[in-house]
C-alpha positions in Angstrom: 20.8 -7.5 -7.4 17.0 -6.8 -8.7 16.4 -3.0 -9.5 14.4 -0.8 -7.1 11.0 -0.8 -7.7 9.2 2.8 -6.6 6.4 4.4 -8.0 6.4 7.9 -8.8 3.7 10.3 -9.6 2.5 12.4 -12.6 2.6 15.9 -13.0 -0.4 15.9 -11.9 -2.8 12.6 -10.8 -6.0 14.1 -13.1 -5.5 14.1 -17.0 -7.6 17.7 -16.5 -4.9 18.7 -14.5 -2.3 18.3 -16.5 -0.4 21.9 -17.8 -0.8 22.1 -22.0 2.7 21.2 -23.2 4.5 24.7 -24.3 6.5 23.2 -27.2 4.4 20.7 -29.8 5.7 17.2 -29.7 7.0 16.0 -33.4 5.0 13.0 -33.8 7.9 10.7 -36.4 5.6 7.6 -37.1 2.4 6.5 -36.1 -0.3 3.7 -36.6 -3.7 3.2 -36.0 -5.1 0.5 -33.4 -7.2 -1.8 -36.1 -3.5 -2.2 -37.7 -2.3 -4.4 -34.4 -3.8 -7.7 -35.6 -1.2 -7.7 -38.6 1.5 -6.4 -36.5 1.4 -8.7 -34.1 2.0 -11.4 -36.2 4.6 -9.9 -38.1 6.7 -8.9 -34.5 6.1 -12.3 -33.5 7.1 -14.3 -36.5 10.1 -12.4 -37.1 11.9 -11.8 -33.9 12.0 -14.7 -31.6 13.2 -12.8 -28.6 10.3 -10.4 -28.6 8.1 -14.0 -29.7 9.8 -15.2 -26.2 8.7 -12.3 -24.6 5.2 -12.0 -25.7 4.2 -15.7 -24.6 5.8 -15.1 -21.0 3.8 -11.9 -20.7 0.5 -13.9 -21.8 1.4 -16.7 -19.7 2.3 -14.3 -16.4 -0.7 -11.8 -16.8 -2.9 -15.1 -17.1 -1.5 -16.1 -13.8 -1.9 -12.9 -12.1 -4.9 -11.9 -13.8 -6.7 -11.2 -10.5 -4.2 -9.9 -7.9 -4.0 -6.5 -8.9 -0.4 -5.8 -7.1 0.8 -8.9 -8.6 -0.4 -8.1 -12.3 0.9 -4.7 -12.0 4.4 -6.0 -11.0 4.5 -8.3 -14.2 3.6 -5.3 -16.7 6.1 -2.8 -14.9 8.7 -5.9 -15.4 8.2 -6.8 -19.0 8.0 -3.2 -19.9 11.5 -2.6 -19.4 12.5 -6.3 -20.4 10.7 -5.5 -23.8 12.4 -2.2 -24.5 15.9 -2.3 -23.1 16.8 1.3 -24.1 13.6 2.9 -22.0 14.3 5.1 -19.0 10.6 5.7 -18.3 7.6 3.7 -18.0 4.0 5.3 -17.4 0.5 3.7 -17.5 -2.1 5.6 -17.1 -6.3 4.4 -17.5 -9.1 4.9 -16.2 -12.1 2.6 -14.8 -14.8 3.8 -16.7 -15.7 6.7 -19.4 -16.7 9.2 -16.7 -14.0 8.2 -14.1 -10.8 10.6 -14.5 -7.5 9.5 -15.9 -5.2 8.3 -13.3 -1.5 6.8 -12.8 -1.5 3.3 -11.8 2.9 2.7 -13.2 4.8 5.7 -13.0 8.6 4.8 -12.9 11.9 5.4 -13.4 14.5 2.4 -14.5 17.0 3.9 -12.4 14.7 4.2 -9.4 16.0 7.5 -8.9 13.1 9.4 -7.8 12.8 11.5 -11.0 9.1 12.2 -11.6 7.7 10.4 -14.3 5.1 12.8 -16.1 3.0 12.4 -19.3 2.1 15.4 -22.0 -1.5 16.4 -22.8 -0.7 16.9 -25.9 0.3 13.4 -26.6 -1.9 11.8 -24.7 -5.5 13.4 -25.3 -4.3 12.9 -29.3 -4.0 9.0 -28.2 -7.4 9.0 -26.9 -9.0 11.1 -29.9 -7.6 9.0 -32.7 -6.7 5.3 -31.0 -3.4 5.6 -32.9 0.4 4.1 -31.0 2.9 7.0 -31.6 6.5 7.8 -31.8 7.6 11.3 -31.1 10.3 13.4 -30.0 11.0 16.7 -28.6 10.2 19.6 -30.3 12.8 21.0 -33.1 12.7 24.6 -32.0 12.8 24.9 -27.7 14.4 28.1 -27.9 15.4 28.8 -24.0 12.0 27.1 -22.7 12.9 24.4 -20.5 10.0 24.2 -18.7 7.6 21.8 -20.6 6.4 19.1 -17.8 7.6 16.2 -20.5 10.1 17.4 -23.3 13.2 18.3 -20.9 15.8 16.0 -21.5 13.4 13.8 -23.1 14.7 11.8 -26.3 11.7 10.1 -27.7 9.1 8.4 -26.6 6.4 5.8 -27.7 3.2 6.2 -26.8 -0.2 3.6 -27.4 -3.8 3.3 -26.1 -5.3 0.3 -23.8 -7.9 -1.2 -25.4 -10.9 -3.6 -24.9 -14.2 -4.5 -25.6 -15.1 -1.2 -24.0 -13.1 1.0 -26.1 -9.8 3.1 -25.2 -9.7 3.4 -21.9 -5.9 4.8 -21.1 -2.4 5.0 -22.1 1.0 3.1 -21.8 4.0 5.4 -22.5 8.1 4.2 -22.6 10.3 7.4 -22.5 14.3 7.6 -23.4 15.4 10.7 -21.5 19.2 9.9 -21.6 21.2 10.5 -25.2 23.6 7.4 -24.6 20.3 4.9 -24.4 19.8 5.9 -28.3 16.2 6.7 -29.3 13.0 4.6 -30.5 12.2 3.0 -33.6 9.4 2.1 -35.6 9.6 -1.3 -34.9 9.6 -0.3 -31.0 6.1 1.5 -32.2 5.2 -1.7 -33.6 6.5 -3.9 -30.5 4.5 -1.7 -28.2 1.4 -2.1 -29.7 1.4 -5.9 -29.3 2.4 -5.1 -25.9 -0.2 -2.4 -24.9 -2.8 -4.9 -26.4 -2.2 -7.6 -24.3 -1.7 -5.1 -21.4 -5.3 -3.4 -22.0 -7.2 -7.1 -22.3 -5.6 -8.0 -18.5 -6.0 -4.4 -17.1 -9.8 -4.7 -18.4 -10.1 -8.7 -17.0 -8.7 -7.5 -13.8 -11.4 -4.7 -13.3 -14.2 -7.0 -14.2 -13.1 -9.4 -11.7 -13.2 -6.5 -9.0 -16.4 -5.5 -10.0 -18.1 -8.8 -9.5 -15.5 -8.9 -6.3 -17.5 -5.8 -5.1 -21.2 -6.6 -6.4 -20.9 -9.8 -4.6 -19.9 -8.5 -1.5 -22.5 -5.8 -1.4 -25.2 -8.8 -1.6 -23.4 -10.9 1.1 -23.4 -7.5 3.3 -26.8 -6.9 2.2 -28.2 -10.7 3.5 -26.5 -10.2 7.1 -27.9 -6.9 7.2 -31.0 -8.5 6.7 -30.8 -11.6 9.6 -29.3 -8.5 11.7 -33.0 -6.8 11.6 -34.8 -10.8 12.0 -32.6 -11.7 15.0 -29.3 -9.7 16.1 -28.1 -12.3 18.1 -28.3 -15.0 15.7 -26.2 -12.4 13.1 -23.7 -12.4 15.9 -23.7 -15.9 16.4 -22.9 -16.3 12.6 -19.7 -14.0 12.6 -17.9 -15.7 15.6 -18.9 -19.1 13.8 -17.3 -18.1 10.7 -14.4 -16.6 12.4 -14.1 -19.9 14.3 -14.6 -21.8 11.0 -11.7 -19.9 9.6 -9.4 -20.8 12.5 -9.9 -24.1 12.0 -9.5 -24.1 8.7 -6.5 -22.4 8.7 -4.7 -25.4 11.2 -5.9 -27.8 8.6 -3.9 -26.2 5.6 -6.6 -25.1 3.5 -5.8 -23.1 0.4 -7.0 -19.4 0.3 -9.6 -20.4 -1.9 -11.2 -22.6 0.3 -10.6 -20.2 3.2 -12.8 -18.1 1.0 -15.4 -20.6 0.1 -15.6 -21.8 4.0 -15.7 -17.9 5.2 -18.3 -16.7 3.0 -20.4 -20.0 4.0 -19.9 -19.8 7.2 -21.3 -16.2 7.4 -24.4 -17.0 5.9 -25.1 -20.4 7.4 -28.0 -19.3 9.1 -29.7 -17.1 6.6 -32.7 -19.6 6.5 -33.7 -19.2 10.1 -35.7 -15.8 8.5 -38.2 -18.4 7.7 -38.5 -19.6 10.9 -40.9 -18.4 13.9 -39.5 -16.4 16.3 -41.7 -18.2 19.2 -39.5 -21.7 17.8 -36.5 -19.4 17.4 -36.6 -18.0 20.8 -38.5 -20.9 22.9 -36.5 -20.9 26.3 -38.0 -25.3 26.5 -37.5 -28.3 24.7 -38.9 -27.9 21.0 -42.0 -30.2 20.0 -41.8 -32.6 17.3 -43.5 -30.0 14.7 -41.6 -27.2 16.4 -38.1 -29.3 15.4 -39.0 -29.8 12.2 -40.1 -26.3 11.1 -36.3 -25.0 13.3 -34.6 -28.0 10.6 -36.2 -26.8 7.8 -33.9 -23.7 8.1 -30.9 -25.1 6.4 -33.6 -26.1 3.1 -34.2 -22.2 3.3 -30.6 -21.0 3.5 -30.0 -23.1 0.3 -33.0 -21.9 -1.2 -32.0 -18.1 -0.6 -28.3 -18.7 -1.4 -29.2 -20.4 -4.8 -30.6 -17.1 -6.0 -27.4 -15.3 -5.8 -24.8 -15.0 -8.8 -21.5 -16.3 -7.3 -17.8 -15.9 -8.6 -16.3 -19.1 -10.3 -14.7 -20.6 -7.1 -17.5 -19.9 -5.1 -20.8 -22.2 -6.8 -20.9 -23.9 -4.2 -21.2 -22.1 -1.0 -25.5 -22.5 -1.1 -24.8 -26.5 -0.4 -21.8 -25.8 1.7 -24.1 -23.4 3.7 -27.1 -25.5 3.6 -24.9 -29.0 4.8 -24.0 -27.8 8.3 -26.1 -29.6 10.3 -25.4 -32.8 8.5 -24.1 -35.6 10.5 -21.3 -38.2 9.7 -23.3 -40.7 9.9 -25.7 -39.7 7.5 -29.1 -38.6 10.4 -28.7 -34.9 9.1 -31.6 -32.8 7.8 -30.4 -34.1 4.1 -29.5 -37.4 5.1 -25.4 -37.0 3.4 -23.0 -39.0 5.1 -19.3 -39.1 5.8 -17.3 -37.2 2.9 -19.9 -36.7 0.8 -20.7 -33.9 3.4 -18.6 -31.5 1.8 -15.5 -30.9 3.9 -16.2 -27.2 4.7 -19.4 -28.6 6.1 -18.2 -30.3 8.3 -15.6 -27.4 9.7 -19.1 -25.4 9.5 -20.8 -28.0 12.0 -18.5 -28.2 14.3 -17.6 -24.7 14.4 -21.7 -23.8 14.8 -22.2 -26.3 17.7 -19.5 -25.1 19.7 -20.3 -21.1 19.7 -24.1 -22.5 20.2 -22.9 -24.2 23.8 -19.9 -21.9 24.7 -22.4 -18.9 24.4 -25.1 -17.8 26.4 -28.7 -17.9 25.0 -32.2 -16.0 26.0 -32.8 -19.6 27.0 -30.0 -21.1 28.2 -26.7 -20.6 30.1 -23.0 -21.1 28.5 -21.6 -23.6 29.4 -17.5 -24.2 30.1 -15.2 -24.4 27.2 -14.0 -27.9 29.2 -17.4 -29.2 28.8 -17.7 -28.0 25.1 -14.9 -30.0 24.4 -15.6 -33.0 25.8 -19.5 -32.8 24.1 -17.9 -32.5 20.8 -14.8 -35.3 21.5 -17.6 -37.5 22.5 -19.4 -37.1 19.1 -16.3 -37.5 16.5 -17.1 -40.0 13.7 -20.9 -40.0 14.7 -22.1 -36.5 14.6 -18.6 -34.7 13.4 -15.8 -34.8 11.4 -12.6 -36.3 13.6 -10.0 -33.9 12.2 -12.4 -31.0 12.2 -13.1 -31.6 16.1 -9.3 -32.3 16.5 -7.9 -28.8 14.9 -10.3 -26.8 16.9 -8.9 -28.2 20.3 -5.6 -27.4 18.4 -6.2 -23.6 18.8 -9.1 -23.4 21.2 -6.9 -21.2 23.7 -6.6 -18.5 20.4 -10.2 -18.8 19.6 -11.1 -18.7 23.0 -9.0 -15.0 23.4 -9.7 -13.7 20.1 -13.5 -14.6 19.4 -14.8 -14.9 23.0 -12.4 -12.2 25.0 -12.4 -15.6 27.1 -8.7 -15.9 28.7 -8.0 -19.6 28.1 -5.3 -19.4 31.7 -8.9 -18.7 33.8 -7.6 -18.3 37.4 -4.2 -19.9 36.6 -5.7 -23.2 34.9 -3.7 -25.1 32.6 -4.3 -24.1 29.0 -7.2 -26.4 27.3 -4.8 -27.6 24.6 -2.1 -28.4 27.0 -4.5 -30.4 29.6 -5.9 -32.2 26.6 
């Protein structure tokens, strides 16, 4: 049976916060952060189990080096898999220099609810100096058992997160119980390969969410910006991605490319800024200069999109974007053809021409989800992807309820992907 797995709080959440310690902590051995390099490699090469241990942890926090719950799990494990005789395990860091100190593991082996705290003392000298400590309780408590960390506290080790950045927090292992023996220097010396490798994920993980949140601030920033050319054509582009996700999501894709297809199907018609709104909004038939400037739109959502800096799985949402008018058989506004149209494309297409038909226009009327259908049925392998057209009629009735508010049992008809 796997150990419960709670968190529990600090003393306090703020490192300001935190009450002084009333006895001094006897600090037994110590050693400085620019020592680690040589430690490592001696831990390593002479204790295989903790050389075991090491390369899981690299290999795991590698893995989960951008789901924060999931990398946080993995550290919280290996901490008491590392040190067997621990009771307590704390981490505490902070984001950046000005940002306060905050818990992100407090926990008990024993998931027992007992809080979890750290001392000020110990941990403001950890920040001062960069050194890993070992320390204990102080020698003379006298009848003061009130000290937020030294009741019933053994020893406890103690070492700085690192990274390019400098420190930025603290990991801390406790033994509170007098049966679980007490910490070595070679536990000092284990935890500072640990806390190393534990500060270079931490500091990977909030990069990532930085770029995470820079990145979304510019894709909320672009539909903010077709919201104030043409509010209904925003609105047009967030049913089409969330119809573009549905079908994606009955053909299997991976979360990835549910990303990839969300974020380009969001922004698919970013380039219609550069179009007239006398084309944009012409209630007749276009002319032949008219249809080419309303074509050139998807040159211009490329041309936009390939200005922004995108994460690593997402280079190549501008052509993705920019594709969505392209036809299977190659008549497109870029002339690609059959699976060289990139296959979130092609959801894209199909997903844009149906809202364009099923919705109602300053210049034209909707017209019936039956109709829709067939329009689109009529066109697979010429103007759009078979399986594309095929998953959507899969779960028309759900897109039909959730995007449009349109109940697909209209006056006790048969649901579309029944009478199909």
């Amino acid at each position: 049976m796997s150990e419960p797995d709670p968190t529990f709080e600090f003393a306090a959440r703020d490192l300001n916060l935190l009450q002084t310690d009333t006895t001094e902590p006897t600090v037994l051995a110590w050693r400085p952060a620019q020592d680690w390099g040589d430690v490592r490699e001696l831990v390593v090469r002479t204790n295989a189990r903790v050389a075991e241990l090491m390369l899981s942890l690299v290999r795991e926090t590698a893995q989960a080096r951008n789901d924060e719950a999931r990398l946080l799990a993995v550290i919280g494990r290996f901490a008491f898999e590392a040190f067997p005789n621990a009771t307590h395990h704390v981490l505490a860091a902070r984001e950046h220099d000005e940002a306060p100190l905050h818990n992100i593991i407090a926990r008990a082996r024993a998931g027992d609810g007992t809080s979890v705290p750290l001392s000020r003392t110990i941990v403001e000298r950890v920040l001062r100096d960069g050194h890993a400590l070992l320390f204990m309780q102080g020698q003379d408590l006298g009848g003061n058992k009130e000290s937020i960390v030294m009741s019933r506290l053994e020893t406890a080790i103690v070492a700085p997160l690192t990274g390019v950045r400098g420190t930025f927090g603290v990991i801390q292992l406790d033994v509170r119980k007098p049966a679980r023996g007490r910490f070595t220097q070679e536990d000092l010396g284990m935890l500072s390969v640990f806390a190393s490798q534990v500060g270079l994920a931490l500091e990977h993980l909030w990069l990532h969410q930085q770029q995470q949140r820079a990145f979304q601030s510019t894709i909320s920033a672009l539909v903010h910006s077709l919201t104030l050319k043409d509010r209904e054509i925003a609105q047009h582009c967030e049913r089409v991605q969330r119809v573009s996700l549905a079908i994606g999501e009955r053909l299997g894709l991976s979360d990835t490319d549910l990303e990839i297809l969300s974020v380009a199907a969001l922004l698919h018609d970013l380039g219609k800024q550069g179009v007239r709104n006398e084309v944009l909004t012409k209630p007749g038939s276009l002319t032949g200069v008219e249809r080419q400037e309303m074509d050139q739109h998807a040159a211009h959502t490329q041309s936009i999109l390939d200005m922004i800096e995108y994460p690593g799985d997402l280079w190549d949402v501008p052509r993705i974007a920019a594709y969505h008018h392209e036809k299977i058989d190659g008549t497109g506004p870029f002339g690609v053809a059959g699976d060289n149209i990139p296959r979130a494309a092609r959801i894209i297409s199909v997903a844009d021409v149906f809202d364009a038909l099923i919705s109602a226009r300053s210049y034209k009327p909707a017209l019936p989800p039956e109709e829709v259908l067939a329009k689109l049925a009529a066109g697979k392998g010429k103007d759009w992807d078979e399986s594309a057209v095929d998953a959507l009629h899969a779960v028309v009735n759900d897109v039909l309820n959730d995007v449009y508010s349109i109940s697909p049992d209209r006056d006790g008809e048969e649901p579309l992907a029944k009478a199909a």
